[in-house]
Residue frames relative to the residue before (quaternion, step in Angstrom):
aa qw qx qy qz dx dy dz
X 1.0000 0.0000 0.0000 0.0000 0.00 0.00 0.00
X 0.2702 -0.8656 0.4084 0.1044 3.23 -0.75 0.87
X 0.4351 -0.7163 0.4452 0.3154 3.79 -0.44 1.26
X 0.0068 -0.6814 0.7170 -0.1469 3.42 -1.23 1.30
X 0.3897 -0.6894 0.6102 0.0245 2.74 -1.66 1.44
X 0.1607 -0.8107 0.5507 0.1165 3.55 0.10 1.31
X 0.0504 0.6818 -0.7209 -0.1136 4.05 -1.02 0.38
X 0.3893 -0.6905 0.5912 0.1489 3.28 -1.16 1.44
X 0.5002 -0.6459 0.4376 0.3757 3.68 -1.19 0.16
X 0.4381 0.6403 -0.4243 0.4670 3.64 1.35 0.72
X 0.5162 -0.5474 0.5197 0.4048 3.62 1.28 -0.77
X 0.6238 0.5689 -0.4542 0.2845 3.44 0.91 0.06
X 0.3057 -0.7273 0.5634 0.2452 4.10 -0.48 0.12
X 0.0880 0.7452 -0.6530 0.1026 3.75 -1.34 0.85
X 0.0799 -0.7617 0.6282 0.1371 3.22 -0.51 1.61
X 0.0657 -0.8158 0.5613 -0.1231 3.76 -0.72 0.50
X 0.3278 -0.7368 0.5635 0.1790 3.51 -0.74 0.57
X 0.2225 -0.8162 0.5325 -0.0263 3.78 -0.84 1.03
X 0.3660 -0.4931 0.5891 0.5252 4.03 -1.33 0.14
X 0.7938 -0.2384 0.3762 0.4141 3.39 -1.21 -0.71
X 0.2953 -0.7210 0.6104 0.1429 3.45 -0.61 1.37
X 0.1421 0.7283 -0.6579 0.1286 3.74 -1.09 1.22
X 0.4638 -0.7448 0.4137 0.2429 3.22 1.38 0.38
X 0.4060 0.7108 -0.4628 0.3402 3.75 1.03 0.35
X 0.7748 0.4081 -0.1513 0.4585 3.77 1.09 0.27
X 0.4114 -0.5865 0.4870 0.4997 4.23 0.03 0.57
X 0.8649 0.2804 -0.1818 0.3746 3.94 0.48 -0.56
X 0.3146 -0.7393 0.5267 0.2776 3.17 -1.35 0.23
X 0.2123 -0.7575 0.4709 0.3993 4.05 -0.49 0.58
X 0.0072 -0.9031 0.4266 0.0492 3.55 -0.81 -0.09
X 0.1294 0.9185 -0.3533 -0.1215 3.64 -0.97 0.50
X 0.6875 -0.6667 0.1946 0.2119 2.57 -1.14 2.50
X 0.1686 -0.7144 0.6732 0.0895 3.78 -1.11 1.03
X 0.4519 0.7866 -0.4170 0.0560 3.14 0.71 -0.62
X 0.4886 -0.6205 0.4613 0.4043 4.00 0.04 0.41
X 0.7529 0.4414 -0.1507 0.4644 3.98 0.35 -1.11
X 0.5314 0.7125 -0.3192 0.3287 3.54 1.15 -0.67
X 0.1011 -0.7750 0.5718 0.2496 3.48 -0.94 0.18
X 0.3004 0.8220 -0.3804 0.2989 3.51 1.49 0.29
X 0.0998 -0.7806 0.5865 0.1915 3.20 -1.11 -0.33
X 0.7211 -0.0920 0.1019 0.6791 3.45 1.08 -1.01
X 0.0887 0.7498 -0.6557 0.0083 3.99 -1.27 0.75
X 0.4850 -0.4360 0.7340 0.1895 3.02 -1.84 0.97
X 0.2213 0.8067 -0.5426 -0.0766 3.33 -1.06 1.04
X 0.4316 -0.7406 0.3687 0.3596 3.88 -0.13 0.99
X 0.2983 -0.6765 0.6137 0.2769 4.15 -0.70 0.79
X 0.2395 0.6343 -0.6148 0.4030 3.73 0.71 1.20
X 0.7623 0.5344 -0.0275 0.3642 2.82 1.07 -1.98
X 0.5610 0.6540 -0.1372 0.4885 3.62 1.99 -1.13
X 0.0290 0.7199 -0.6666 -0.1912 3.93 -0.49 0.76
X 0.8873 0.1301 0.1552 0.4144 3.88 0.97 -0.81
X 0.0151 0.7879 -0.6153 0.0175 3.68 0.01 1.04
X 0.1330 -0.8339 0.4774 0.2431 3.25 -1.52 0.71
X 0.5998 -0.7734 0.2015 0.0390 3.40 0.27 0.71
X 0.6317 -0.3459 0.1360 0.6803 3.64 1.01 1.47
X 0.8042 -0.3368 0.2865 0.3971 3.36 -1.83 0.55
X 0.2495 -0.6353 0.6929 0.2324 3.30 -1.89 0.49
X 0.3398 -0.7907 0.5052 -0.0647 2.70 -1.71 1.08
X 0.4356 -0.6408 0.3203 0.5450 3.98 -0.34 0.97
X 0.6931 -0.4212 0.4658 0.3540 3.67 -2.16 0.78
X 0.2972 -0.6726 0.5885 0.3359 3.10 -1.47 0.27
X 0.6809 -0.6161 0.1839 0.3506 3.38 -1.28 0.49
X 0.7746 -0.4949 0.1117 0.3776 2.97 -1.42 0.79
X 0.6436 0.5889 -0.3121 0.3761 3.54 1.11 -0.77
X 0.3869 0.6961 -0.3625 0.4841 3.34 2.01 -0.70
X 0.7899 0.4965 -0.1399 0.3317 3.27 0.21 -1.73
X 0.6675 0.2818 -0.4408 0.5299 3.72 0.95 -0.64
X 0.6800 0.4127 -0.5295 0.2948 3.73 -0.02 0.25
X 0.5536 0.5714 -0.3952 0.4592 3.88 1.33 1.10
X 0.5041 -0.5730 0.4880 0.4236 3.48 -0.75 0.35
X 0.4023 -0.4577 0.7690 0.1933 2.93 -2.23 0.70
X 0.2637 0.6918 -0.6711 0.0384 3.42 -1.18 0.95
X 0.1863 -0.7600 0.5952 0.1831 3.45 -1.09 0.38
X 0.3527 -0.6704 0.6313 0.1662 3.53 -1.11 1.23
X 0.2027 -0.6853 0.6920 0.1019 3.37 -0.97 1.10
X 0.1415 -0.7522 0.6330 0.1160 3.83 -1.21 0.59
X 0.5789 -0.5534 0.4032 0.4428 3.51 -1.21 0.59
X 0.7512 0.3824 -0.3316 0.4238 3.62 0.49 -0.31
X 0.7379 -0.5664 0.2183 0.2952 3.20 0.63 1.43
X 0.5369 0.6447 -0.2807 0.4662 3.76 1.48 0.13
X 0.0870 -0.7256 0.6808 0.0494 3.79 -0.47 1.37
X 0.2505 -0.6081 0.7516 0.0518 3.01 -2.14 0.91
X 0.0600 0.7828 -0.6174 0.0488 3.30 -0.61 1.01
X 0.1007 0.7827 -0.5626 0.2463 3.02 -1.08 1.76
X 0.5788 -0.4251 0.4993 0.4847 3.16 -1.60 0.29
X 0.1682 -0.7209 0.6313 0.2314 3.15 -1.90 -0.12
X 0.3476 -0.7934 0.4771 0.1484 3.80 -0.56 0.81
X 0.6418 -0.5584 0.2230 0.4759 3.45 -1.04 0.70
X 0.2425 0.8634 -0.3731 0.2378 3.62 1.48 -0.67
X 0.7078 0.6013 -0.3700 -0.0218 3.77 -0.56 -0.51
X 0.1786 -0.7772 0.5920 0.1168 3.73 -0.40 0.54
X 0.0371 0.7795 -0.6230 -0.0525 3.62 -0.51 0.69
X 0.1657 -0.8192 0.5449 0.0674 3.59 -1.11 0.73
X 0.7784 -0.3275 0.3958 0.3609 3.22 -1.32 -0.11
X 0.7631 0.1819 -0.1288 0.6066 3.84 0.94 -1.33
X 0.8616 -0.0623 0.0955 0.4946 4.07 0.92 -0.06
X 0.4723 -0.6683 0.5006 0.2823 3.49 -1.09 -0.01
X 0.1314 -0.5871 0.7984 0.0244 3.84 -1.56 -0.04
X 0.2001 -0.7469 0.5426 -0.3282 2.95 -0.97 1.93
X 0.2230 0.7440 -0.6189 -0.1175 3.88 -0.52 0.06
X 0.2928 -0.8230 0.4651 -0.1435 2.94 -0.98 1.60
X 0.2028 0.7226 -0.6441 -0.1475 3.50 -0.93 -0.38
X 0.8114 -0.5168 0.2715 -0.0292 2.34 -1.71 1.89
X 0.0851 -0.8285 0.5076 0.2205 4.25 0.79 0.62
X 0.8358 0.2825 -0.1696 0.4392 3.46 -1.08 0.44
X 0.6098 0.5794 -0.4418 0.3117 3.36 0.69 0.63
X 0.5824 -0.5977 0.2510 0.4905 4.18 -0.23 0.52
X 0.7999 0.3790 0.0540 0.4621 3.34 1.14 -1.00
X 0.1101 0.8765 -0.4685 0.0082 3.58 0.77 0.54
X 0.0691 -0.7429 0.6620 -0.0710 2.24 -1.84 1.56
X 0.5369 -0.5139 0.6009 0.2942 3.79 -1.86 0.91
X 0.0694 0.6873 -0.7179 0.0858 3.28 -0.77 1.02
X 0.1730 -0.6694 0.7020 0.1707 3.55 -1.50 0.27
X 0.1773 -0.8502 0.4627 -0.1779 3.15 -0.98 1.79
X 0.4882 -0.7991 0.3494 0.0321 3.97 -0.89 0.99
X 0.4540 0.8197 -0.3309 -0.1120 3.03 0.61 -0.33
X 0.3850 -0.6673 0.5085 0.3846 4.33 -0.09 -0.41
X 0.4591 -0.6304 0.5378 0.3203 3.07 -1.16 1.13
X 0.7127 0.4120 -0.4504 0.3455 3.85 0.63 0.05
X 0.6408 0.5786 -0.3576 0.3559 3.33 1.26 0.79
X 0.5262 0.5276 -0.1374 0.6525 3.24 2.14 -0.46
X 0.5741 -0.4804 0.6426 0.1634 3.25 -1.47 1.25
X 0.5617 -0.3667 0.4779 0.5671 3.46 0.24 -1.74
X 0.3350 -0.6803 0.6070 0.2377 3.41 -1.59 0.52
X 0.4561 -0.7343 0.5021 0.0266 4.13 -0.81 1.10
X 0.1104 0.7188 -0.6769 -0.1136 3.40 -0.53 0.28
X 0.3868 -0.7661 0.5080 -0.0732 3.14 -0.73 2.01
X 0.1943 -0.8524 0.4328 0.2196 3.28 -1.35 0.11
X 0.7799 -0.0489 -0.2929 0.5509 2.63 1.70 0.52
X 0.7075 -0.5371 0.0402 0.4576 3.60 -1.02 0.75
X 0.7938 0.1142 0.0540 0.5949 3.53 0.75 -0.89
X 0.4047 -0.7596 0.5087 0.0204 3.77 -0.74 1.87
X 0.7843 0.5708 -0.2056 0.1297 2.69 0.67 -2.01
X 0.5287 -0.5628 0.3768 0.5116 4.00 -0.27 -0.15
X 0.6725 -0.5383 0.3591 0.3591 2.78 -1.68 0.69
X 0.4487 0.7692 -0.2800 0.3586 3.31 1.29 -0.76
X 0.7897 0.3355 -0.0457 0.5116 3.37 0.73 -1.55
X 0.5176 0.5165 -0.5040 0.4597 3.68 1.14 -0.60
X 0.6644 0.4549 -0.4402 0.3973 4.14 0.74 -1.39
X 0.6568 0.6550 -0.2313 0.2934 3.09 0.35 -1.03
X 0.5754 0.4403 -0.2711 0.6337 3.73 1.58 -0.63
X 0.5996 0.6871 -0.2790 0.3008 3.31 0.93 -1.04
X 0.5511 0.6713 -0.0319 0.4947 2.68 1.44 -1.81
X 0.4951 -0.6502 0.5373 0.2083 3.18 0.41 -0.81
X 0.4252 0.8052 -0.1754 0.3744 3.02 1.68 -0.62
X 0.2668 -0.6080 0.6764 0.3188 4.49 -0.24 1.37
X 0.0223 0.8166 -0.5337 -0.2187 3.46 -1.19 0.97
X 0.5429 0.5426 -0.4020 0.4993 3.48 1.09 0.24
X 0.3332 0.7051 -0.5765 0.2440 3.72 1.28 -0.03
X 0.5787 0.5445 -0.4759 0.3770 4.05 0.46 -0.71
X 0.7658 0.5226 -0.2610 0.2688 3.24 0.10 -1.26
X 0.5272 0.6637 -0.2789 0.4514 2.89 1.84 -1.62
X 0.9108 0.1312 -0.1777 0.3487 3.48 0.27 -1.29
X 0.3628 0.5453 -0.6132 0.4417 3.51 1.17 1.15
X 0.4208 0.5957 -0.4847 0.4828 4.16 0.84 -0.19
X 0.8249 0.2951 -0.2701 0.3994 3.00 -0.57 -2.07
X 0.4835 0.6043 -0.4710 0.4233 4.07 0.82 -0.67
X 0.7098 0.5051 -0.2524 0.4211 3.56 0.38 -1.08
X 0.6594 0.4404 -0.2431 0.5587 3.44 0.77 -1.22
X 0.7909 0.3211 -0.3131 0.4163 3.61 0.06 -0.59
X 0.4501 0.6759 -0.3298 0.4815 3.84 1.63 0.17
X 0.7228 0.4882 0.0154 0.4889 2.92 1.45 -0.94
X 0.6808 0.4047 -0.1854 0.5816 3.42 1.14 -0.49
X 0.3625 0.7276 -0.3760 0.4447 3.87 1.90 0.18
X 0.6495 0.6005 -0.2526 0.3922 2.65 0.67 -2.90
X 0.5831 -0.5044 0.6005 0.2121 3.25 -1.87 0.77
X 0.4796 -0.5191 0.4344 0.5584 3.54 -0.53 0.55
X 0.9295 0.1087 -0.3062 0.1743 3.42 -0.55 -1.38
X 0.3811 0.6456 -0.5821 0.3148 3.86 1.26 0.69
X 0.5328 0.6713 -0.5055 0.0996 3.55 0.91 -0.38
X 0.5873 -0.6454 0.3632 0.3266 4.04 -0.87 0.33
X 0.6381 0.5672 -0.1004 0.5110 2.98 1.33 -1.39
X 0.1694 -0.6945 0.6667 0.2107 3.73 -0.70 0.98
X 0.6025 -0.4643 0.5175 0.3921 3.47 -2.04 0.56
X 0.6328 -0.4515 0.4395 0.4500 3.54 -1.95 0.06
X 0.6366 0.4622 -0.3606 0.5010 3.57 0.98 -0.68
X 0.5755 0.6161 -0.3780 0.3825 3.55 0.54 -0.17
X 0.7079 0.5210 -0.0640 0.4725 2.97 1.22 -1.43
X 0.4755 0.6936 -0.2246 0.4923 3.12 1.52 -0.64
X 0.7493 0.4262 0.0651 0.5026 2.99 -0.14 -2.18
X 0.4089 0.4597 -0.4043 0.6768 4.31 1.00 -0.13
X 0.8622 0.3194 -0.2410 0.3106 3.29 -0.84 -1.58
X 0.6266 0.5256 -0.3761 0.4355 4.11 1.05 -0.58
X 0.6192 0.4244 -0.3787 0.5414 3.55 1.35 -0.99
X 0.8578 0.3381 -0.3718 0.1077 3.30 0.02 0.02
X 0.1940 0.7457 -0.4011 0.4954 2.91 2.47 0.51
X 0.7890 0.4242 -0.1617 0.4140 3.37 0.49 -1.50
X 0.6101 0.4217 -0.3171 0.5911 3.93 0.93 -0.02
X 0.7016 0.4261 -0.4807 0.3085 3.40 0.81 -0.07
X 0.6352 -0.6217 0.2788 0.3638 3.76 -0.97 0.53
């Protein structure tokens, strides 16, 4: 059984031993090592799972190793990217995936084998390079800085422009409008 560090999407941590993780089940079974725990053994649902890490890390392989792996970057629903190599390694399941990776941009690299649920991931990318975005937006994250806030509040501007308009000044016909137009005019043609 292999020791896995479980990290819940609350922020909690569980190190726990596991059967093999293939991700063929909504759950994971597990027993809790943790020192502090009063567990012993838990059914836990990967509803509940943003990230498991998966037996012992191990030193990177060299660099020359590494440029013949993808660059991919795991996006997570909570707005966190992992960008990493990917290794020949992969097991994809039904409830998630298991990956061995190493980590881009960190001081020390390390091969790590990694968990994740598809109900914790946006989606995972194979990229071509590490960072797209403008230079504009990288400072700006830096910063600290909401950087889609423009856009955000040129939408809600729009949407709330719209919800003023008298019904029948609006510009924009409904889908059923559009619909119902386009049949009458199927049917008038000869």
């Amino acid at each position: 059984m292999p020791l896995v560090v479980i990290t819940f999407h609350d922020g909690e941590v569980l190190w726990a031993d596991t059967p093999t993780i293939g991700f063929d089940l909504p759950v994971i079974e597990a027993e809790i090592r943790n020192v502090d725990s009063n567990s012993e053994r838990a059914l836990l649902p990967l509803a509940a799972v943003r990230l498991l890490i998966i037996g012992e890390v191990r030193p990177a392989p060299p660099a020359e190793t590494l440029a013949g792996w993808d660059k991919a970057a795991f996006h997570f629903l909570d707005g966190h990217v992992l960008r990493a190599w990917l290794g020949p390694e992969v097991r994809l399941g039904p409830h998630g995936g298991v990956w061995e990776l190493v980590e881009h941009g960190t001081p020390d690299p390390e091969l790590r084998t990694i968990g994740v649920p598809w109900s914790s991931l946006k989606g995972v990318f194979q990229i071509r390079q590490w960072d797209s975005r403008p230079a504009t937006e990288r400072a700006a994250r830096a910063a600290g800085e909401p950087v889609h806030l423009e856009n955000m509040i040129r939408v809600l501007a729009e949407r709330e422009a719209r919800a003023v308009e008298p019904r029948g000044q609006r510009s924009e016909a409904s889908l059923a409008q559009r619909v119902q137009r386009a049949r009458d005019r199927a049917d008038e043609a000869p």
